[in-house]
N, C-alpha and C positions, 0 to 999 in steps of 0.2 A: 119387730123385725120385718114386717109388712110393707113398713111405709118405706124402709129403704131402697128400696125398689123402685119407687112412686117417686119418691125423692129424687135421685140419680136418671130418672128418666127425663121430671121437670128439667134440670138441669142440662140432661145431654138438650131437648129440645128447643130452649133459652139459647144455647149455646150457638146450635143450626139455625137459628132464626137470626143471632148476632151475623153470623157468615155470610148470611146471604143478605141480609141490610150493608154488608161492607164491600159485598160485592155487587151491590146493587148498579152502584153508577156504573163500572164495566160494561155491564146485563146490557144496562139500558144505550152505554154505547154502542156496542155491537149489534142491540136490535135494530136501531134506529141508523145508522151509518154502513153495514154489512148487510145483514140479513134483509133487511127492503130493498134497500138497491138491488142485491140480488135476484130477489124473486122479480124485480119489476124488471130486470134485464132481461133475466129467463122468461118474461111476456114478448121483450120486443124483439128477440131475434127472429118470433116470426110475424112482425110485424111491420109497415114500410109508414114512417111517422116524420114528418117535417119540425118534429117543437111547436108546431103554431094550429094546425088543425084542429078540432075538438077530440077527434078520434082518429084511432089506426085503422091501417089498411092491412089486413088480413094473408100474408104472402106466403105461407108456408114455409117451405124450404128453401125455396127462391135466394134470400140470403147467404143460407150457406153454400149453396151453389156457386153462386157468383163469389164469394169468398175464398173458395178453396181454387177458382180458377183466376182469381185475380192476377196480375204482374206485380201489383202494388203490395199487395198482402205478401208475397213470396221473397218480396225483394225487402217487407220489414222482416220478415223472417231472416233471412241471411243476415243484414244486417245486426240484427241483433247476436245471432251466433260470430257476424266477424267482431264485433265489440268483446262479448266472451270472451274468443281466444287471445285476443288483446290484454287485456283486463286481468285474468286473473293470474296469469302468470306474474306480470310486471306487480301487482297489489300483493303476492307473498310475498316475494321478493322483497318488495320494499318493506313490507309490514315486517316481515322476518329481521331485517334488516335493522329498524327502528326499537323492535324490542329486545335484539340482543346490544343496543346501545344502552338502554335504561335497565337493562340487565347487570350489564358490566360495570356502567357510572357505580362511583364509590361512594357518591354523596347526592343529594337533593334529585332522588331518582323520581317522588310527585311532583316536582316543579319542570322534570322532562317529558313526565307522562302526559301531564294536563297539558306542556304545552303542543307535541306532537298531536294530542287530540283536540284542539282548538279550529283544524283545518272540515272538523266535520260537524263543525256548529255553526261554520260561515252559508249562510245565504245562498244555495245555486243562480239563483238569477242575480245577485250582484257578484258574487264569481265569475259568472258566463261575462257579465258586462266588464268587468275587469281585465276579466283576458282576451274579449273582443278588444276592447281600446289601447290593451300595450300587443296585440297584434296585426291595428291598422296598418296601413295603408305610411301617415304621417309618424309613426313613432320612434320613438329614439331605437327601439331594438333593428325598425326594419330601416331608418335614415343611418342607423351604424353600418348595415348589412351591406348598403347601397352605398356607402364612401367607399367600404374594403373592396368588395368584389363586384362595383358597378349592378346589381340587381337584390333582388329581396324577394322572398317567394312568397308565392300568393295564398297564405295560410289557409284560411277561411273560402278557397274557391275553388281547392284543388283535393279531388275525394279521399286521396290517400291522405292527405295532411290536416284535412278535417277530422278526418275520424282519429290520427294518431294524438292531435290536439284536445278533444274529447276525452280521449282515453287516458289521458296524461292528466289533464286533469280531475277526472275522477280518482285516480290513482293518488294523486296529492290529496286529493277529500274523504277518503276511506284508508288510509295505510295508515292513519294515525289511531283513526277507532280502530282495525282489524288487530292494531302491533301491543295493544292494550288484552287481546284474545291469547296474543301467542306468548304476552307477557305473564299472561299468567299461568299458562304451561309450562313457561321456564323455572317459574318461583315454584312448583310442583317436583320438579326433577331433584332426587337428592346427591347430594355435594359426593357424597360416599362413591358415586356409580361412577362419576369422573375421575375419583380418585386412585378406584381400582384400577380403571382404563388408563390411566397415566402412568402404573406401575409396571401395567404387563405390556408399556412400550407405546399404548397409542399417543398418535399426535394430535394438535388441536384439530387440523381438517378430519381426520378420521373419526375421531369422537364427533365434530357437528354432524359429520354426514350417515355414522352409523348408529350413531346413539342420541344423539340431539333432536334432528328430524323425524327418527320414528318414534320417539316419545313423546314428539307434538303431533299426535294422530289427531287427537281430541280437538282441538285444537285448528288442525287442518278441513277438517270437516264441516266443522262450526263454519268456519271464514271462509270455506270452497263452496257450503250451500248458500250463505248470506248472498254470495257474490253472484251465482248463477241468476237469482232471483232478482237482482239490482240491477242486473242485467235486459232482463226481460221487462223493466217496468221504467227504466230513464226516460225524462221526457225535457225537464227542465234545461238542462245544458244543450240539447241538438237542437232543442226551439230556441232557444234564445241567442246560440250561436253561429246556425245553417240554417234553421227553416227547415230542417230532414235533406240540404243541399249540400253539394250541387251535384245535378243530377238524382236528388234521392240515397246517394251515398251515405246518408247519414238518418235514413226518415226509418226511425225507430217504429215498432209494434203501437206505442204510446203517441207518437205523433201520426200512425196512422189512423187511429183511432178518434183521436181529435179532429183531423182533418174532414172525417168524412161525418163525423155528429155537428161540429160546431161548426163547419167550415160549409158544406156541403147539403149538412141539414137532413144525413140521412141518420136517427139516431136506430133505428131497427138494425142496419147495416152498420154501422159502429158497434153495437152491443156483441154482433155476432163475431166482430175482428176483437172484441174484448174477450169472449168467450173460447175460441181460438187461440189467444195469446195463453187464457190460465191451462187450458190442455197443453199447452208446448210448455209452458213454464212447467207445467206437474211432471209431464214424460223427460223433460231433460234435465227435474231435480232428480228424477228415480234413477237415471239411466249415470248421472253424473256417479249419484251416489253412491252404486254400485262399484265402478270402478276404485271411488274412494276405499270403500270396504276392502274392497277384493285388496290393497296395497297393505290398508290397517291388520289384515287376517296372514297377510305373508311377517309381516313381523308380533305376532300374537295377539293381535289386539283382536277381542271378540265383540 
């Protein structure tokens, strides 16, 4: 009866040793791509380092100083929150939108889902070069524009229209994966709860809007954090379609950060606008999500 004991412990041990050989390569991703980058970053923000010297220059605070009083920094800051307000409204919307389609469809609803989510396995930088060239200058959208109404606007040079073109286009590259999130909140909801609500009189807008939407809390949540956070880290599309232009209208947290490591050659002084970005990204996940809660808590959702 002894060895039972001994037995069951081999085993539980075998076991913990199998889990963490399967989680090994994870381990070794994150030590190796997270966890060093990090500590070496948390070296350089008090550090003033060109990439090419043998050694850093020892500056203290000095970085964050000049970072918190920057124009540059403040103005990727805005920027990214006017992206935000952009963004997420128009990405439920559409996402909502797309999975009460593949909701509805009566037949081949995997062959709508894969293809709605095909737009967020494309390429940003051949996206951004896509929609750079059907929004020159020569193309048939803007040579149509200029036979009808004699002009064509100057997409790519004008702040407001850069940023709504950015954000449009993300919206076409995330509404496919997020409507995949609310889809499956829908297949969640039972048949019954409409049924009842159909008897004692409600219409279909009343059922979406009282009973549909707050039983995608879960749902809302998921896709309103993803997005806060996509928000705060774009880089690919405002580079390769503005430069952070014009005027800066469009120069993300992510392209200022580049700007001043690879451009500028200050990487002490980038790590700390990176270090800056993950506080505002953290305080404006808590503070988003908060507000989320507080809507999930008025229709029961704990």
């Amino acid at each position: 009866m002894s060895t039972i004991p001994v037995t069951m412990k081999k085993q539980a041990a075998k076991k913990e040793l199998q889990g963490w050989l399967l989680a090994s390569p994870y381990l070794l991703f994150t030590l190796i791509f997270f966890f060093i980058p990090l500590l070496w970053s948390l070296f350089l923000v008090f550090q003033n380092w060109n990439l090419i010297s043998p050694t850093p220059t020892f500056v203290g605070l000095a970085n964050f100083q000049e970072a918190l009083t920057s124009p540059r920094v403040w103005q990727a800051f805005l920027v990214s929150y006017k992206f935000m307000a952009l963004f997420i409204p128009l990405v439920l919307a559409a996402a909502i939108g797309l999975a009460l389609i593949i909701h509805l469809v009566p037949r081949f609803k995997p062959l709508f889902a894969v293809g709605f989510f095909l737009p967020y396995l494309a390429s940003g930088v051949v996206t951004s070069l896509v929609v750079r060239g059907f929004l020159s200058y020569d193309s048939p959208l803007n040579s149509f524009l200029r036979t009808i109404f004699g002009t064509s606007p100057d997409w790519l040079g004008n702040g407001t229209l850069a940023t709504l073109v950015i954000v449009l286009m993300m919206v076409w590259k995330f509404a496919g994966y997020y409507s995949l999130i609310f889809l499956s909140g829908l297949q969640g909801i039972p048949a019954e709860v409409y049924e009842a609500a159909s008897i004692d009189g409600a219409n279909a807008w009343t059922r979406f809007w009282r009973m549909t939407l707050p039983m995608l809390y879960p749902a809302f949540y998921t896709v309103i954090i993803l997005a806060v956070g996509l928000m705060f880290s774009i880089f690919t599309e405002p580079f390769t379609l503005t430069n952070g232009g014009p005027q800066m209208a469009t120069q993300t947290w992510q392209l200022e950060i580049y700007y001043q490591a690879f451009n500028q050659f200050r990487s002490g002084y980038g790590a700390t606008i990176a270090l800056l970005n993950a506080v505002a990204t953290f305080i404006s996940i808590i503070l988003i999500r908060r507000i989320v809660e507080a809507w999930g808590h008025h229709y029961g959702w704990d």
